[in-house]
PDB file of N, CA, C and O in Angstrom:
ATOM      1  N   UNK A   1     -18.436 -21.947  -6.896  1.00  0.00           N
ATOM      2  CA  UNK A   1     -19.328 -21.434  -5.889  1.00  0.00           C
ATOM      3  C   UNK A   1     -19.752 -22.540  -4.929  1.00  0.00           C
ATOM      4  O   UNK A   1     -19.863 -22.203  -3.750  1.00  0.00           O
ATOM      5  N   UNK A   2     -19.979 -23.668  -5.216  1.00  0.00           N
ATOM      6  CA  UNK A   2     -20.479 -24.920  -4.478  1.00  0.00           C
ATOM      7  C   UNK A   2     -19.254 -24.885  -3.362  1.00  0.00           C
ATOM      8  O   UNK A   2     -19.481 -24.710  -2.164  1.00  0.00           O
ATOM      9  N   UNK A   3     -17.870 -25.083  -3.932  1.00  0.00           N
ATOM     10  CA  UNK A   3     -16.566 -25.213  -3.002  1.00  0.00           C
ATOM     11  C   UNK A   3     -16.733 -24.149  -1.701  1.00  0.00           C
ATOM     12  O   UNK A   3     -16.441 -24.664  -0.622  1.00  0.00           O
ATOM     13  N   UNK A   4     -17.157 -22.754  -1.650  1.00  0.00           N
ATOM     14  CA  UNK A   4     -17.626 -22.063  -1.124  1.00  0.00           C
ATOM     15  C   UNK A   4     -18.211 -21.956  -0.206  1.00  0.00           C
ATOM     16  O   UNK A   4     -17.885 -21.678   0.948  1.00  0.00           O
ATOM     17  N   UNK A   5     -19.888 -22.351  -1.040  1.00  0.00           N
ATOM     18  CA  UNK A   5     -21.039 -22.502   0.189  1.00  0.00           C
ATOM     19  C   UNK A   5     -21.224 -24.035   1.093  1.00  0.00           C
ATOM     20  O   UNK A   5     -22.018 -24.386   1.966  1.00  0.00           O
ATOM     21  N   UNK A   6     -20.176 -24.656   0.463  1.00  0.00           N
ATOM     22  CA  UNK A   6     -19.909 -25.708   1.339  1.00  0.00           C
ATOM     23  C   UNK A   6     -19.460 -25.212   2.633  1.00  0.00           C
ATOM     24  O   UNK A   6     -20.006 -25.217   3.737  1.00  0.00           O
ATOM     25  N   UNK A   7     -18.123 -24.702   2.154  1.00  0.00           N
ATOM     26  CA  UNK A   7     -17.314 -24.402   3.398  1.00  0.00           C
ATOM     27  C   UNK A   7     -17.584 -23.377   4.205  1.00  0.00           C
ATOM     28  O   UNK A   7     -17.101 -23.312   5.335  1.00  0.00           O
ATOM     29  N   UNK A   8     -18.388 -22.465   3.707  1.00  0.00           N
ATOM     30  CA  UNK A   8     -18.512 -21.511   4.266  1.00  0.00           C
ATOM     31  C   UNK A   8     -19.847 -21.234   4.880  1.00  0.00           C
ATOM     32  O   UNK A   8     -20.232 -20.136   5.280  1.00  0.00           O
ATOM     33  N   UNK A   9     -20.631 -22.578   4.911  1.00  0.00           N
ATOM     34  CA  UNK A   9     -22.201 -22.829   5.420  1.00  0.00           C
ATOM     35  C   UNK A   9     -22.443 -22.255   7.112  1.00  0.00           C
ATOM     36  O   UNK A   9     -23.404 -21.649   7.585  1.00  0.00           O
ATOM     37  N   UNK A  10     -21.427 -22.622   7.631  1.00  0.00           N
ATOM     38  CA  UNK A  10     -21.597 -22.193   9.013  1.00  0.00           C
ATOM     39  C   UNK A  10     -20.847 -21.008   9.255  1.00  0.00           C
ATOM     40  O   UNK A  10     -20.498 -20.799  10.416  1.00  0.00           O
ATOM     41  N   UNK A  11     -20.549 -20.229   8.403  1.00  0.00           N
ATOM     42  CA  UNK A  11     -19.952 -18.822   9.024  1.00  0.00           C
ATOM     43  C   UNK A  11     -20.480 -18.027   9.145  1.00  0.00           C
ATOM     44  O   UNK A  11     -21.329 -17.772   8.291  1.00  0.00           O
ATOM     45  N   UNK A  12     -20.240 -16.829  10.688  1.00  0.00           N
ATOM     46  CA  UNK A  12     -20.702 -15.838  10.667  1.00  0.00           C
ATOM     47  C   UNK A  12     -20.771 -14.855  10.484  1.00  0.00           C
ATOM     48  O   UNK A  12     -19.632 -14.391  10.542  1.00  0.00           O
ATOM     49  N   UNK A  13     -21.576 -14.005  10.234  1.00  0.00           N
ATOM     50  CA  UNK A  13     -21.373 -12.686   9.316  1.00  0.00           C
ATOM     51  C   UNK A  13     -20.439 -11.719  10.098  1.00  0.00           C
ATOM     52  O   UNK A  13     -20.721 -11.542  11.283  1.00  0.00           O
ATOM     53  N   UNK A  14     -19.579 -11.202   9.685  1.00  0.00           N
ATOM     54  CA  UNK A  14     -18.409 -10.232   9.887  1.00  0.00           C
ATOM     55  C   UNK A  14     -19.142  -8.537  10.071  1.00  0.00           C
ATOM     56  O   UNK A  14     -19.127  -7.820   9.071  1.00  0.00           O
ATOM     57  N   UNK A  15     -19.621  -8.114  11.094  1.00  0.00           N
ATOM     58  CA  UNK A  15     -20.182  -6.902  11.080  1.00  0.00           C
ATOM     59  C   UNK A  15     -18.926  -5.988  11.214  1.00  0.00           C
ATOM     60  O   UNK A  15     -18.072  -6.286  12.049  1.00  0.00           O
ATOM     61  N   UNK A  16     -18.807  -5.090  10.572  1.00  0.00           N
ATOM     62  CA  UNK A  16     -17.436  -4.271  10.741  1.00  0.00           C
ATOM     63  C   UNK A  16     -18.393  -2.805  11.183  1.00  0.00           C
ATOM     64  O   UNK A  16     -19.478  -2.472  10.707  1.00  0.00           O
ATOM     65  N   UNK A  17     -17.509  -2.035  12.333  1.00  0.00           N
ATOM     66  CA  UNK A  17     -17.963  -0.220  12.200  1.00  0.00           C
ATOM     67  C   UNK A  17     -17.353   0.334  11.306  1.00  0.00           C
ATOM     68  O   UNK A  17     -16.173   0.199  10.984  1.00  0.00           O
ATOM     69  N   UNK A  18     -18.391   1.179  10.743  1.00  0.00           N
ATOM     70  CA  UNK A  18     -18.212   1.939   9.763  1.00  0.00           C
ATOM     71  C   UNK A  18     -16.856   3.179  10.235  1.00  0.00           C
ATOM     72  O   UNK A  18     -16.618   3.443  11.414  1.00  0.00           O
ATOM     73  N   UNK A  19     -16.099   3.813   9.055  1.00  0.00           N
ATOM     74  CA  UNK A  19     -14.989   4.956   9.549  1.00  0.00           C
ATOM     75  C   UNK A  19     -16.045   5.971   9.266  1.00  0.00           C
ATOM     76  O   UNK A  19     -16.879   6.256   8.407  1.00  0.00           O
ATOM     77  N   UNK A  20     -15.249   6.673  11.280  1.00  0.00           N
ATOM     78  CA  UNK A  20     -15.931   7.824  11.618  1.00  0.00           C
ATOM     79  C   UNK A  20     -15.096   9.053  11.292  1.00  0.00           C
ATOM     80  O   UNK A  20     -13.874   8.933  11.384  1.00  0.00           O
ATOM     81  N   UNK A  21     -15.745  10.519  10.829  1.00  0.00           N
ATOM     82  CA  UNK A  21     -14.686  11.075  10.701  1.00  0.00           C
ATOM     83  C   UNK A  21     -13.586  11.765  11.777  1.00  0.00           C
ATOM     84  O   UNK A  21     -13.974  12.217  12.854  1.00  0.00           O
ATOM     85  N   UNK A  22     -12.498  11.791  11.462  1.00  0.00           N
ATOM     86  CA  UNK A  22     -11.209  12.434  12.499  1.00  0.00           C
ATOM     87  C   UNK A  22     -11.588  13.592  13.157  1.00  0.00           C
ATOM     88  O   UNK A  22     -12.176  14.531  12.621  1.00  0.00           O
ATOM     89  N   UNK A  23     -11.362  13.548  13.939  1.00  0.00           N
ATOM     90  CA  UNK A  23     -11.360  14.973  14.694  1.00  0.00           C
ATOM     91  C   UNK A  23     -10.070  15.815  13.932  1.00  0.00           C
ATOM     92  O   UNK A  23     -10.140  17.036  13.794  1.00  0.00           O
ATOM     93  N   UNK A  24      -8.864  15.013  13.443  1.00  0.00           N
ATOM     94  CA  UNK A  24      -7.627  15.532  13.160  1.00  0.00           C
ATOM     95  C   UNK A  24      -8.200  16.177  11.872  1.00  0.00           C
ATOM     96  O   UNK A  24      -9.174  15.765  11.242  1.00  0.00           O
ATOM     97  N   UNK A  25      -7.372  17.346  11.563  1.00  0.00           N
ATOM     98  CA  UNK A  25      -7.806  18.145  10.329  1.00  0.00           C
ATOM     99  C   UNK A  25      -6.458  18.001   9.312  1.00  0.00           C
ATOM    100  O   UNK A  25      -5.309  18.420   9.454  1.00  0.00           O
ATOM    101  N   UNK A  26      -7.304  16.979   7.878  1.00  0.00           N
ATOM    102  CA  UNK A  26      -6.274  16.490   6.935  1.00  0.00           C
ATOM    103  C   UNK A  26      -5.769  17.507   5.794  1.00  0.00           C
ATOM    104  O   UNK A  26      -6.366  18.234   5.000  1.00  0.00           O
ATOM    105  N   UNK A  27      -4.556  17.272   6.025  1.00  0.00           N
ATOM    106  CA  UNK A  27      -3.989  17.404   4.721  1.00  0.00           C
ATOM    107  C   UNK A  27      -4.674  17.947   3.611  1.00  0.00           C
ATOM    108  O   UNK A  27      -5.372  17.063   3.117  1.00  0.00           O
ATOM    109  N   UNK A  28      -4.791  19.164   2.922  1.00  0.00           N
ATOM    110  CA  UNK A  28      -4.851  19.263   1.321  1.00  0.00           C
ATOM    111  C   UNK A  28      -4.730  19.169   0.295  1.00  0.00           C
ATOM    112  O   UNK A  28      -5.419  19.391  -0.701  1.00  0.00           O
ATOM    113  N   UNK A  29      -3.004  18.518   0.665  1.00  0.00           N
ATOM    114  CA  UNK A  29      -2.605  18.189  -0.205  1.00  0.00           C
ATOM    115  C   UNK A  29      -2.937  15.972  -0.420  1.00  0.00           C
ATOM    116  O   UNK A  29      -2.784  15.248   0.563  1.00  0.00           O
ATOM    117  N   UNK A  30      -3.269  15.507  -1.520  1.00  0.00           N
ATOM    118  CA  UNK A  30      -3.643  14.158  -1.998  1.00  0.00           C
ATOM    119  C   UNK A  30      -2.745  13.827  -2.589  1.00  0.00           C
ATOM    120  O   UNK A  30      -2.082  12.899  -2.127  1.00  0.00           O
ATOM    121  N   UNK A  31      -2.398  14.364  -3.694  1.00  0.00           N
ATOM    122  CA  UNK A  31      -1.403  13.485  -4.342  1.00  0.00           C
ATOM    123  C   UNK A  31      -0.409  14.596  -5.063  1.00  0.00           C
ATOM    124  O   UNK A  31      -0.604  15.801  -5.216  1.00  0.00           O
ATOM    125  N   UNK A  32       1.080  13.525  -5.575  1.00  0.00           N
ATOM    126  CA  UNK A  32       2.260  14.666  -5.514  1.00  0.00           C
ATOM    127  C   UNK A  32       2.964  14.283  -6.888  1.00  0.00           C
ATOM    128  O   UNK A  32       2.864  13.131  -7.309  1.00  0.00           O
ATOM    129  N   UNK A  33       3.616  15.168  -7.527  1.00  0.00           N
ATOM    130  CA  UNK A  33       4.295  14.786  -8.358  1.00  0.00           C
ATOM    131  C   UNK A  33       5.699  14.890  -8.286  1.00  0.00           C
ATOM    132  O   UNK A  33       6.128  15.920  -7.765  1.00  0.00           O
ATOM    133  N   UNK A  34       6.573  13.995  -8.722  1.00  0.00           N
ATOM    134  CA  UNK A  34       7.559  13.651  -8.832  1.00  0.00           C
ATOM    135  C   UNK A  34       8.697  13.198 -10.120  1.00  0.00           C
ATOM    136  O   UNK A  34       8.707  12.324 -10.988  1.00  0.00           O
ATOM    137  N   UNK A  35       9.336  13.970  -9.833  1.00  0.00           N
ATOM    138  CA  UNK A  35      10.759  13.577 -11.272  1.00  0.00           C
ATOM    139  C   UNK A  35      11.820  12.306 -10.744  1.00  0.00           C
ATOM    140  O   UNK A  35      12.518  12.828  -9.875  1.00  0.00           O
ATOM    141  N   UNK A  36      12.069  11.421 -10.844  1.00  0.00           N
ATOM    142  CA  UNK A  36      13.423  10.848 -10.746  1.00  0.00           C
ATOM    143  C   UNK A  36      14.265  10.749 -11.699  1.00  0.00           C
ATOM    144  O   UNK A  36      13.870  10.640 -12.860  1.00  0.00           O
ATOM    145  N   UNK A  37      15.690  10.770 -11.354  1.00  0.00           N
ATOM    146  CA  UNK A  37      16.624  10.753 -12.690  1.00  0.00           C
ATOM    147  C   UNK A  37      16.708   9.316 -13.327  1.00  0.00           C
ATOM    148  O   UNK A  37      16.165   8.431 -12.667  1.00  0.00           O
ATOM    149  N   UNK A  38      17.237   8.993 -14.375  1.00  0.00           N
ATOM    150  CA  UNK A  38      17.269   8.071 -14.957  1.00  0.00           C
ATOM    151  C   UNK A  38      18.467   7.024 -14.515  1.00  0.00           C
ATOM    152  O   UNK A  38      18.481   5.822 -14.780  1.00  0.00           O
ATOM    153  N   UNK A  39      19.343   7.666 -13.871  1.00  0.00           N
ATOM    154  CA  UNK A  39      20.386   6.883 -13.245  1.00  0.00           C
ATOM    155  C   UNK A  39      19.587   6.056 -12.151  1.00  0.00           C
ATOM    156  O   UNK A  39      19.766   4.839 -12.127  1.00  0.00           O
ATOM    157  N   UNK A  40      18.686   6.665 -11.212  1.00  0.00           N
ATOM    158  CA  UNK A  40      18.231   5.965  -9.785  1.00  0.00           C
ATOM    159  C   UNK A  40      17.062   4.781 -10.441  1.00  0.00           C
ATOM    160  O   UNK A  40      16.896   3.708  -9.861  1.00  0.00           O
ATOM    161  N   UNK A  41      16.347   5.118 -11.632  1.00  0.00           N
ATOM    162  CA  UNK A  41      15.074   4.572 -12.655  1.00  0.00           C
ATOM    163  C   UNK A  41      16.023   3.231 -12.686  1.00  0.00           C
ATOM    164  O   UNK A  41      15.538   2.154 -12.339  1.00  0.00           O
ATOM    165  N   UNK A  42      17.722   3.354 -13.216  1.00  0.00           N
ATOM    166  CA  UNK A  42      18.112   2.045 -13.962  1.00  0.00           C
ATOM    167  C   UNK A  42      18.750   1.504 -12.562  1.00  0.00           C
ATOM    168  O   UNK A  42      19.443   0.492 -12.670  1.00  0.00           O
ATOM    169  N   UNK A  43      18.644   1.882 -11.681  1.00  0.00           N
ATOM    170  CA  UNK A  43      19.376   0.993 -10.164  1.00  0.00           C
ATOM    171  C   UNK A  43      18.422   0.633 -10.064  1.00  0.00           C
ATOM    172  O   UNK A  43      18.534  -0.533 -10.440  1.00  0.00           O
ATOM    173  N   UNK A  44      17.000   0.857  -9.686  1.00  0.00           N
ATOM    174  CA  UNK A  44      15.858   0.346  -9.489  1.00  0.00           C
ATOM    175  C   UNK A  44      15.532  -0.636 -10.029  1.00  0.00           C
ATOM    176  O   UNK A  44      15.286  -1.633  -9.351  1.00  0.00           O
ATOM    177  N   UNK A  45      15.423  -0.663 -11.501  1.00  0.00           N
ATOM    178  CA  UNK A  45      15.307  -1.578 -12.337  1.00  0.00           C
ATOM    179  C   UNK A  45      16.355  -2.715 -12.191  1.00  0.00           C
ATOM    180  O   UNK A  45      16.007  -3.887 -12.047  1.00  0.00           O
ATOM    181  N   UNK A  46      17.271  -2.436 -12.222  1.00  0.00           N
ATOM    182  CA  UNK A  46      18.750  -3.891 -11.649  1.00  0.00           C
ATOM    183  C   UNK A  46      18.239  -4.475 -10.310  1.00  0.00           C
ATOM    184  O   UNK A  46      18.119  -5.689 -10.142  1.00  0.00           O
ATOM    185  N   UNK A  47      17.950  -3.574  -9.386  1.00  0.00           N
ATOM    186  CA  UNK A  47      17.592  -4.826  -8.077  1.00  0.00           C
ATOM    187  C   UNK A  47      16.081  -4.911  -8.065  1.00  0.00           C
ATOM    188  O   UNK A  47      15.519  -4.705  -6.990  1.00  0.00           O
ATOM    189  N   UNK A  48      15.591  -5.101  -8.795  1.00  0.00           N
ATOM    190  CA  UNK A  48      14.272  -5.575  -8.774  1.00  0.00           C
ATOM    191  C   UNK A  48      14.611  -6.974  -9.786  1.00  0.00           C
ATOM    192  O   UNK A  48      14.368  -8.145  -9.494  1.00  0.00           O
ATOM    193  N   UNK A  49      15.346  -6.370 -11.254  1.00  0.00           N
ATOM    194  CA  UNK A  49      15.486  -7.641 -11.531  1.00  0.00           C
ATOM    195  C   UNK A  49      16.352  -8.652 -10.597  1.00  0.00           C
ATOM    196  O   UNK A  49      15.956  -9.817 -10.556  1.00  0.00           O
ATOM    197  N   UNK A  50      17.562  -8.281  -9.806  1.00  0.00           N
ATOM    198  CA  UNK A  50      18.038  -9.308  -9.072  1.00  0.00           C
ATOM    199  C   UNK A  50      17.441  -9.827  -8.301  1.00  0.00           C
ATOM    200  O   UNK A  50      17.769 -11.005  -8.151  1.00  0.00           O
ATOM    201  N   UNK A  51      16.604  -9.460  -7.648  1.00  0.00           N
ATOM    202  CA  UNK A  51      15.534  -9.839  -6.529  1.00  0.00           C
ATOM    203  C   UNK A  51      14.052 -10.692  -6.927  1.00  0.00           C
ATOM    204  O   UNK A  51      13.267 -11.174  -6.110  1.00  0.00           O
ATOM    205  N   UNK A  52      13.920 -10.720  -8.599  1.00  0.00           N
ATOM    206  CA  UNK A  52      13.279 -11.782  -9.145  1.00  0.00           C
ATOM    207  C   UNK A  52      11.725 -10.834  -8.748  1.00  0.00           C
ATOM    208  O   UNK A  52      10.627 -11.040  -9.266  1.00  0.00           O
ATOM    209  N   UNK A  53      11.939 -10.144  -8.056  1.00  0.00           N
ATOM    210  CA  UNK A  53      10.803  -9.368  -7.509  1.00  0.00           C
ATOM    211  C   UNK A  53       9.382  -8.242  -8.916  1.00  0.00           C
ATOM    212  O   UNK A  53       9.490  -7.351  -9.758  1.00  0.00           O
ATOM    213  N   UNK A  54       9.017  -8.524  -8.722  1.00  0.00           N
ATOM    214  CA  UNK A  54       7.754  -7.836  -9.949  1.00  0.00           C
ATOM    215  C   UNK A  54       8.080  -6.151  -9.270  1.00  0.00           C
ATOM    216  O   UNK A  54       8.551  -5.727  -8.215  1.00  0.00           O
ATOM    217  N   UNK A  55       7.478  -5.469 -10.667  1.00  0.00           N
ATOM    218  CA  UNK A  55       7.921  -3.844 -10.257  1.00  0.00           C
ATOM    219  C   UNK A  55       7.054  -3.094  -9.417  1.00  0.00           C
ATOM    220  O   UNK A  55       7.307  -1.985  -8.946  1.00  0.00           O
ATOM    221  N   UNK A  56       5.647  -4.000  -9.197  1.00  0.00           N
ATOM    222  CA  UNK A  56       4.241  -3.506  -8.055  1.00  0.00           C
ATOM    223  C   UNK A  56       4.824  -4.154  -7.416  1.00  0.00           C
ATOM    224  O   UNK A  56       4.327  -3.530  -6.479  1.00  0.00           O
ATOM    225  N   UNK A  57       5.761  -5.210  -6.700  1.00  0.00           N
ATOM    226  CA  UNK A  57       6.160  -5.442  -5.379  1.00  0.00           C
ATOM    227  C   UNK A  57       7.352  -4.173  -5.467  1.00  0.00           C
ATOM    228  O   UNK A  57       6.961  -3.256  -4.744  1.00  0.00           O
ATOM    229  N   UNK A  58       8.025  -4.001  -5.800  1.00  0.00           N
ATOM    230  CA  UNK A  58       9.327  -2.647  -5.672  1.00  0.00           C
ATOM    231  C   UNK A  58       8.908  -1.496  -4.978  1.00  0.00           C
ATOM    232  O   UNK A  58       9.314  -1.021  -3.918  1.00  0.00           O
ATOM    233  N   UNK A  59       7.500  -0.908  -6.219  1.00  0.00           N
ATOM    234  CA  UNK A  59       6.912  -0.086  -6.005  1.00  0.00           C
ATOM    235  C   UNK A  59       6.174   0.313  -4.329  1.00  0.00           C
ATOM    236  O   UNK A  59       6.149   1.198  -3.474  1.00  0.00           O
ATOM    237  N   UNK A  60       5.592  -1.192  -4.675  1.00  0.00           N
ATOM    238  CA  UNK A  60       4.695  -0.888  -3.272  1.00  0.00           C
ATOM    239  C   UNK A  60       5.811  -0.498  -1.889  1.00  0.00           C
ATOM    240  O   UNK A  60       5.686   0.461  -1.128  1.00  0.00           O
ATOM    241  N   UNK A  61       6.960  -1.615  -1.856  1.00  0.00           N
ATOM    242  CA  UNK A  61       7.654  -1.432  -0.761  1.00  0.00           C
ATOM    243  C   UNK A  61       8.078   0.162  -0.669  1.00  0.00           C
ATOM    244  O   UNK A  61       7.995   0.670   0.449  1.00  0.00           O
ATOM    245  N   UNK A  62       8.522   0.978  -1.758  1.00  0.00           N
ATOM    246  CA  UNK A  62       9.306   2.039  -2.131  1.00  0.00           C
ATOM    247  C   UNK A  62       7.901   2.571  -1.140  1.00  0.00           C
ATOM    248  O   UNK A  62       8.262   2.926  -0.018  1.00  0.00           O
ATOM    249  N   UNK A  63       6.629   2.659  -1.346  1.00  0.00           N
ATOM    250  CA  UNK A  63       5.396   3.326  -0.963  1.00  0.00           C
ATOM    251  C   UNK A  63       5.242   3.498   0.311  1.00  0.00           C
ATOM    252  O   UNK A  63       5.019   4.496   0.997  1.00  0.00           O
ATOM    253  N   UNK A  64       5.415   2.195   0.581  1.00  0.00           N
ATOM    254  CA  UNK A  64       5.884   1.506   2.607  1.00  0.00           C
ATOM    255  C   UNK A  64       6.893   2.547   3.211  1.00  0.00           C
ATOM    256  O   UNK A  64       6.641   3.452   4.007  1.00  0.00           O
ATOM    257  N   UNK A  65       7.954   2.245   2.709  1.00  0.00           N
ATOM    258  CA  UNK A  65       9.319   3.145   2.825  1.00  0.00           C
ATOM    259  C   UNK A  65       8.436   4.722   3.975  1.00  0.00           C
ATOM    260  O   UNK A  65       8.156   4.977   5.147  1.00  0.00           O
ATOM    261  N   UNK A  66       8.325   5.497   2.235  1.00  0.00           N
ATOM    262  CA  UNK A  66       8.116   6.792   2.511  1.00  0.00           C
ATOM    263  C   UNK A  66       6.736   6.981   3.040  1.00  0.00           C
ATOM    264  O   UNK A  66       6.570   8.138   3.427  1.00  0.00           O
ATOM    265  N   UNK A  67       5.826   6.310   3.164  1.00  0.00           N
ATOM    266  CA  UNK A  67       4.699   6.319   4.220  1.00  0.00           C
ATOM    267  C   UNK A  67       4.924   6.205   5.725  1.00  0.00           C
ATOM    268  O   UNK A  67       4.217   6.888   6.465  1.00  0.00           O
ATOM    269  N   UNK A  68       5.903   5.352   6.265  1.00  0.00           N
ATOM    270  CA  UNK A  68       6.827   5.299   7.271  1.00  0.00           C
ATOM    271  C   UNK A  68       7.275   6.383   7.387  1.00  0.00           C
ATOM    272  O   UNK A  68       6.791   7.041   8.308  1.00  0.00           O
ATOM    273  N   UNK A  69       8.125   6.902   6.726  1.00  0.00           N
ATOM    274  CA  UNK A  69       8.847   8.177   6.957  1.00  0.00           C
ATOM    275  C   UNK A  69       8.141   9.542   7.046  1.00  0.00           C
ATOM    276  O   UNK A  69       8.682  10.402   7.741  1.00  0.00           O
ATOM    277  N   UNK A  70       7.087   9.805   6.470  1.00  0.00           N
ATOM    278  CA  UNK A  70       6.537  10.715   6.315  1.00  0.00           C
ATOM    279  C   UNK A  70       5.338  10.385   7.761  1.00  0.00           C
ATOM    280  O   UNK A  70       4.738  11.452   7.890  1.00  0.00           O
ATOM    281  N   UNK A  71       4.982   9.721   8.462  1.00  0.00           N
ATOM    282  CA  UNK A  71       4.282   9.407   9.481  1.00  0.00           C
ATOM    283  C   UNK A  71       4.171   8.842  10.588  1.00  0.00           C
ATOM    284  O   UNK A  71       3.223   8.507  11.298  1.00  0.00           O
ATOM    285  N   UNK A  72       5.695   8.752  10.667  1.00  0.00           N
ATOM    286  CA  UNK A  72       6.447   8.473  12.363  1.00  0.00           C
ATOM    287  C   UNK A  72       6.399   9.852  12.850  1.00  0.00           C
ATOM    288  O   UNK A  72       6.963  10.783  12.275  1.00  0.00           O
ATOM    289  N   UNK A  73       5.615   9.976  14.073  1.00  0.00           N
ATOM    290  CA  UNK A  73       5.188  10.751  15.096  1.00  0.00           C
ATOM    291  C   UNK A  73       3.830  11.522  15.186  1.00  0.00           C
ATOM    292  O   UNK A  73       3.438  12.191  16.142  1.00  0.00           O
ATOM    293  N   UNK A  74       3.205  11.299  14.029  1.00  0.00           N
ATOM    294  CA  UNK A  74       2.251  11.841  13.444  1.00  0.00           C
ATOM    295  C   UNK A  74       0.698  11.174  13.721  1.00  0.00           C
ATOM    296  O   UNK A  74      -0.036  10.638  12.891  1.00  0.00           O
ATOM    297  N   UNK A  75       0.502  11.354  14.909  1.00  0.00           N
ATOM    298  CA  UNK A  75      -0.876  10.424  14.852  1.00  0.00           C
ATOM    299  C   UNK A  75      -2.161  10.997  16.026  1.00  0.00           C
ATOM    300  O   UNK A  75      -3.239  10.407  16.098  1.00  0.00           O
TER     301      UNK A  75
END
């Protein structure tokens, strides 16, 4: 904590605005369920291990992916 309030003695406070709500009317649907086969489970698993990459970095990108896709033009 000392390392901290050393460095951080002269900073100024970060006021952020609060989120207002959308005028846009969301979605009902939150969250989805999903099957994958076990063939695409063990490709997944091979280039993640080749890529040295952890399975929350895989994941997340896989998340990126279809968040992209599902929300190009959409705004």
């Amino acid at each position: 904590m000392k390392f901290w309030a050393g460095n951080l003695k002269e900073a100024q406070q970060l006021h952020l605005t609060l989120a207002t709500p959308s005028d846009l009317e969301l979605a009902p649907v939150t969250q989805i369920e999903a099957k994958i086969g076990i063939g695409a489970l063990e490709h997944y698993t091979e280039v993640i291990n080749a890529s040295t990459a952890t399975s929350f970095a895989g994941f997340f990108a896989v998340y990126n992916i279809l968040l992209h896709k599902y929300s190009v033009g959409q705004s």
